[in-house]
C-alpha positions, 0 to 999 in steps of 0.5 A: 372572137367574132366581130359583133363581140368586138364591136359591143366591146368597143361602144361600151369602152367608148360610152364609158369615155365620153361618160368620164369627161361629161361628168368632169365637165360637170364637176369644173363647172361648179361655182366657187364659193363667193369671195367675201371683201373685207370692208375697211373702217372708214378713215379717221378725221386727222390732221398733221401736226409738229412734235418733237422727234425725240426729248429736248432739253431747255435752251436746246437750239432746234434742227431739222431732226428735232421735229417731225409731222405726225397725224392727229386725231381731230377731236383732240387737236389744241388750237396752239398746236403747229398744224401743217393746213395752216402753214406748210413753212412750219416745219422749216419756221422752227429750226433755229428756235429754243426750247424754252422748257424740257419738251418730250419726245411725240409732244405738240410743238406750240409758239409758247414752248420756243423762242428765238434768239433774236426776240430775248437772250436765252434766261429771258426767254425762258422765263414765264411772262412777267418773272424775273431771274434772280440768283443766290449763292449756295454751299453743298448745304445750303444746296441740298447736296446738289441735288436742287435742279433746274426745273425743281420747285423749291422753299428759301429759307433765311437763317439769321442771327437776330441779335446781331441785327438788333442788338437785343430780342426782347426785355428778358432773355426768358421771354418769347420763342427767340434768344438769337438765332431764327429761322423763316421762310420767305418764298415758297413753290420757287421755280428753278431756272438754273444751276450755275450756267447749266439751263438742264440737268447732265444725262448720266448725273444725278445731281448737280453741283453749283455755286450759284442757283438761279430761281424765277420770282415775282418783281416783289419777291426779287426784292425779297430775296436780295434784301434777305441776303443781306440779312443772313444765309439763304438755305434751300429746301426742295419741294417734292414732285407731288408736293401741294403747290400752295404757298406756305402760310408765313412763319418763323420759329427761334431758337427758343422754340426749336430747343426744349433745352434752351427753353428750359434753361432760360424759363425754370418754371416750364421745366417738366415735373419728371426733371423735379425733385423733393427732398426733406430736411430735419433740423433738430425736429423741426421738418422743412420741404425743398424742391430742386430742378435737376 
């Protein structure tokens, strides 16, 4: 081969060399697309707050477990609320403490939903302000089967025999809507505040059965409940959750009213004409009419 040839041979290898690592030079150096930042939301106005770690029953003595600091949004803050900006020994403030109500797990602790031992005996304690506790003896009847709990709102009921009281009702036994027994109620929308001794409801029970149920009552129902007592048998009646929270009107019905039988038997001229019957009678031609209660 001649050497010229092999001279254009080898420039033209070499140009096509450097013509490769030119244009990969190039290709490195093109920009990398712009790398977009993610803008977080701006924070949040919280501040931190005491709640319950998990549900409390009434009368339960608080530990340090029981409570726990979370962040709240500020717009919804209650000034009663524990907030650690206002005192950083809260935390620490409420072990110790007791539950005077059922507190549910991630609900705001306040100084209203505690007490302390020292302040008031544990009924005392959770009792509203002004009420008093009175308790009243029940049966599996008059207990609603125990299914009365404390924290239900209940109706008492006073059953009594009003002839064994005064001695009569009224001038004719026929008379009015009562022979002798009647029923009233004399406290509605009551407040339970225990069963026996127990202040909360067992977990795996449905219900709870006592020989006694304390209730929460005004100073003037106090009196009204013991001395009704002592007049007859006091019966409860449970209210529905969802139940009208306004007091019942007052009122009473007998036995008179209760029993249409009763009624009928001391009252022959409301019996229904269905219970009446006519029958003719022929004397010798003479025709009379009679009519009968059956």
């Amino acid at each position: 081969m001649r050497p010229i040839i092999i001279v254009l041979v080898l420039l033209a290898f070499g140009v096509a060399t450097l013509t490769a690592v030119l244009f990969s030079r190039v290709l490195s150096r093109r920009p990398e697309p712009a790398q977009v930042a993610a803008v977080a939301p701006p924070p949040a106005d919280t501040a931190e707050i005491i709640v319950a770690a998990h549900d409390l029953k009434t009368g339960d003595v608080l530990k340090a477990g029981d409570v726990r600091y979370v962040s709240w949004p500020a717009a919804a803050l209650d000034a009663r609320y524990v907030r650690r900006e206002k005192d950083r020994d809260a935390m620490e403030g409420l072990v110790g403490a007791i539950a005077r109500r059922p507190l549910f797990a991630g609900e705001p602790m306040t100084p209203e939903a505690v007490f302390r031992r020292n302040e008031a005996g544990v009924m005392a304690g959770i009792l509203s302000p002004g009420m008093r506790a009175v308790s009243i003896p029940v049966t599996a009847t008059s207990g609603v089967a125990g299914f009365v709990l404390p924290n239900d709102r209940v109706d008492i009921l006073l059953n009594q025999d009003i002839h064994a009281a005064t001695g009569q009702v009224d001038d004719h036994p026929g008379r009015g809507n009562l022979l002798r027994f009647a029923t009233e109620a004399i406290l509605s929308d009551v407040r339970v505040v225990a069963v026996d001794e127990k202040l909360s409801k067992p977990d795996a029970a449905a219900n709870l059965a006592g020989k006694t149920v304390t209730v929460e009552v005004s100073a003037k129902d106090a009196e009204t409940l013991v001395l009704a007592g002592r007049m007859g048998e006091l019966v409860l009646a449970l209210r529905s959750m969802t139940s009208d929270s306004a007091a019942a009107a007052r009122g009473y019905i007998g036995d008179v009213a209760a029993s249409s039988a009763l009624k009928a038997a001391l009252r022959p001229d409301i019996i229904p004409s269905a219970a009446r019957g006519t029958v003719r009678v022929d004397r010798g031609g003479a025709v009379t009419t009679q009519n009968f209660a059956f």
